[in-house]
Phi, psi and omega in degrees: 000124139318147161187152199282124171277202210253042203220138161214176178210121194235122153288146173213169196250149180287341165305349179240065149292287169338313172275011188241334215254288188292344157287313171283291202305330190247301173333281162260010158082000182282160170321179134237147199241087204317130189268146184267027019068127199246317198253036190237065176301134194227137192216129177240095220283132185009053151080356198216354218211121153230130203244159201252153142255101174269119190286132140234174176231012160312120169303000172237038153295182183294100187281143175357276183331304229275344176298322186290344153249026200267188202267150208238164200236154139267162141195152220253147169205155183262351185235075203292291197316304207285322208262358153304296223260001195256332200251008149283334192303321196269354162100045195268131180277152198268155185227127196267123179212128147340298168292131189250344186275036178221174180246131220213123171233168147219170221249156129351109160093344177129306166309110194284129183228159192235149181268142160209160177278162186284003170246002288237340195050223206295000000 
């Protein structure tokens, strides 16, 4: 048996460090974890989940468009409405999906996610 571990990783372009640091942190309420790394933010979602943020300045990263066909991400909230309203407030452009009973984003640098609630099932 398999299973997905509690760890990522995202290239972002170092010009959004700053908007990328206050969407987790303010936005989605997560930790941050000091890196031993200068161009590496590590944020850590409710105690169990960590995601790396590499800062770069390479020109051939992932442009918005190429995300939208990259792998779509969840998170779970136990209040779906308040962290819907912390991430429009703070200006997550909405991503048009069939399923209408989830909130479909994209995050700072492109990367896409659907809001589900933590009981939420499939």
């Amino acid at each position: 048996m398999t299973t997905i571990g509690n760890h990522m990783k995202f290239n972002v372009h170092s010009s959004l460090r700053e908007r990328v640091r206050s969407f987790y942190v303010d936005a989605l309420q997560c930790t941050t974890i000091t890196s031993l790394a200068a161009n590496v933010d590590l944020f850590l979602f409710d105690n169990t989940f960590v995601l790396g943020v590499f800062f770069c300045d390479q020109a051939d990263l992932l442009s918005e468009e190429d995300h939208l066909k990259a792998a779509w991400l969840e998170i779970k909230a136990n209040d779906v409405e308040e962290v819907k309203r912390r991430l429009v407030e703070f200006g997550v452009k909405e991503v048009e999906y069939p399923d209408k009973s989830r909130f479909y984003f994209q995050a700072p640098g492109g990367q896409v996610f659907r809001l589900a609630p933590e009981d939420g099932g499939i």
